[in-house]
C-alpha positions in Angstrom: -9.1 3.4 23.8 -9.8 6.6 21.3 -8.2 8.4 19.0 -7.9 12.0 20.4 -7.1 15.0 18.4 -5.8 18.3 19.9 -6.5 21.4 18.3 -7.5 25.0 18.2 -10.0 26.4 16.5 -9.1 29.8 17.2 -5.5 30.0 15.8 -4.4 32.3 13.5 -2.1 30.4 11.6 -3.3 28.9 8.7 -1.1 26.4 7.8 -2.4 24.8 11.1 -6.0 25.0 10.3 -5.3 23.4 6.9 -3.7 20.8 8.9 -6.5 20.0 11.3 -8.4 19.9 8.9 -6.5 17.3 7.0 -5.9 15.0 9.6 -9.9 15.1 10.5 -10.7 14.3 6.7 -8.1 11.5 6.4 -9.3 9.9 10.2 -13.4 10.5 8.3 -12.4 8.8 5.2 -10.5 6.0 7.1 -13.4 5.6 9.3 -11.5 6.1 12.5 -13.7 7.2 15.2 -11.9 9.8 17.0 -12.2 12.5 19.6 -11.6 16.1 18.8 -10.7 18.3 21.9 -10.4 22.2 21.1 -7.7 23.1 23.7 -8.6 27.1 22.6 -12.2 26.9 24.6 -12.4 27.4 28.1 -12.3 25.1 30.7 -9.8 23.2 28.7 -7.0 24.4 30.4 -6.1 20.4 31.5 -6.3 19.5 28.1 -4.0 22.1 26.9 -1.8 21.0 29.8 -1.7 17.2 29.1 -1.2 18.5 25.2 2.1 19.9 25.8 3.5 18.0 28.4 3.0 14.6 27.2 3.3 15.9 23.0 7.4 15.0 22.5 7.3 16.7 19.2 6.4 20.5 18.5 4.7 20.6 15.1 6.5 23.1 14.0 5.6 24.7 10.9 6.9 27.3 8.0 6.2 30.3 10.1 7.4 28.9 13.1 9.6 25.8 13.1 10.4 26.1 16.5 7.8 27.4 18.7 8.0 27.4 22.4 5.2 24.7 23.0 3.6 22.1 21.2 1.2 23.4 18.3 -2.0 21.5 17.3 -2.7 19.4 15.8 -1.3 16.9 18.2 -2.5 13.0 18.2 -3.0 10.2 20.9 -4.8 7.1 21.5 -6.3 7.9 24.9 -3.4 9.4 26.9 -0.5 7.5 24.3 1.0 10.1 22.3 1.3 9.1 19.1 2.6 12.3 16.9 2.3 15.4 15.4 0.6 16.1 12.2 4.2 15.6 10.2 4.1 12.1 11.8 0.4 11.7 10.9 1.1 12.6 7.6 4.3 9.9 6.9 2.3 7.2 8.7 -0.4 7.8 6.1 1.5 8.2 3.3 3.7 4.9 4.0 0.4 2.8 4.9 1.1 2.4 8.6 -1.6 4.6 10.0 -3.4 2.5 12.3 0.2 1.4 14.0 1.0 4.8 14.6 -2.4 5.4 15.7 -2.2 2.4 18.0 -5.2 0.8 17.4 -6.1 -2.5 18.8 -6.9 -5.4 15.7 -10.5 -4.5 17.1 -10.6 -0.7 16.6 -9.1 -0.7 13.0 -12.0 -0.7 10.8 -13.0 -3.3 8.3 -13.7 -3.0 4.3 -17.3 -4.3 4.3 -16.9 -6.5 1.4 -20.3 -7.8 1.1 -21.3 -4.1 -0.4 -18.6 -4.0 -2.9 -19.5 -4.6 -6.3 -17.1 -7.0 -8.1 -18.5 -7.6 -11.2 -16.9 -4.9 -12.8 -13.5 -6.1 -11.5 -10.9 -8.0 -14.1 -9.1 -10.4 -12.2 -6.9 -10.8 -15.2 -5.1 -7.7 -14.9 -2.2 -6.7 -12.9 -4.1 -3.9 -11.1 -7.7 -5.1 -10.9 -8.5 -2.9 -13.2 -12.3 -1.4 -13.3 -14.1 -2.5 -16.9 -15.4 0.3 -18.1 -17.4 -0.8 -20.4 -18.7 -4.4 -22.3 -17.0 -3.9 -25.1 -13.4 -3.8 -25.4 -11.5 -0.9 -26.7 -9.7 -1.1 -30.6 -6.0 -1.3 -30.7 -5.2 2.5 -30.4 -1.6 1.2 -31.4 -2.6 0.0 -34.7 -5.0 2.9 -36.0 -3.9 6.1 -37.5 -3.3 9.2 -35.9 -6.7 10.3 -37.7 -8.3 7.4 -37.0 -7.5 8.0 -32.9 -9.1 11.3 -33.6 -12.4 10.2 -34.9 -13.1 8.2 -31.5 
């Protein structure tokens, strides 16, 4: 199965270009592999069609929360709906894009962790936190407001 986004390249709302756009660079930095299907060129009529009659939500937006038919950008997994780009957006934000994606354990891609580089990691603090350098920073707390200003 594949991720397949609806949109149109040719609409004249912006706010939906900026959110085709979004979803595609969020689905790029993810590494989802995905589909993109312009429903605006010809010959996509049946595309357009299975948009709006399987989409069950409109993606409305500031200039029109209500419109008629479904609006890109619209997302399924093959012919699963899965949401609109409000949907897209909360599944992101709460972590839970590859359920609402409906990707199979198989299709969610992996962190390669044989090309990360770890030795910069400190396992001692509560975040991980990156060293940025070998030498550890002076007690800011403890020096002088002039003193902080010098560094």
């Amino acid at each position: 199965m594949v991720v397949k986004v609806y949109i149109s390249l040719t609409s004249g709302l912006k706010e939906v270009k900026k959110r085709q756009q979004k979803i595609l660079m969020i689905l790029d930095s993810k590494n989802i592999k995905y589909e993109i299907l312009d429903i605006s060129e010809p010959g996509k009529e049946n595309e357009k069609d299975h948009m709006q009659t399987n989409a069950t939500s409109n993606g409305g937006t500031a200039s029109d929360p209500d419109p008629r038919h479904p609006l890109p950008p619209q997302v399924f997994n093959d012919k699963d709906y899965c949401g609109d780009f409000d949907q897209f957006e909360l599944a992101n934000e709460i972590d839970n894009l590859e359920v609402f994606l409906k990707l199979s354990p198989e299709e969610i891609p992996q962190l390669n962790r044989s090309t990360l580089d770890t030795s910069k990691i400190d396992e001692n603090h509560p975040n991980g936190k990156v060293i940025e350098n070998d030498k550890p920073d002076d007690d800011k707390e403890n020096k002088t407001e002039d003193e902080q200003n010098q560094v």
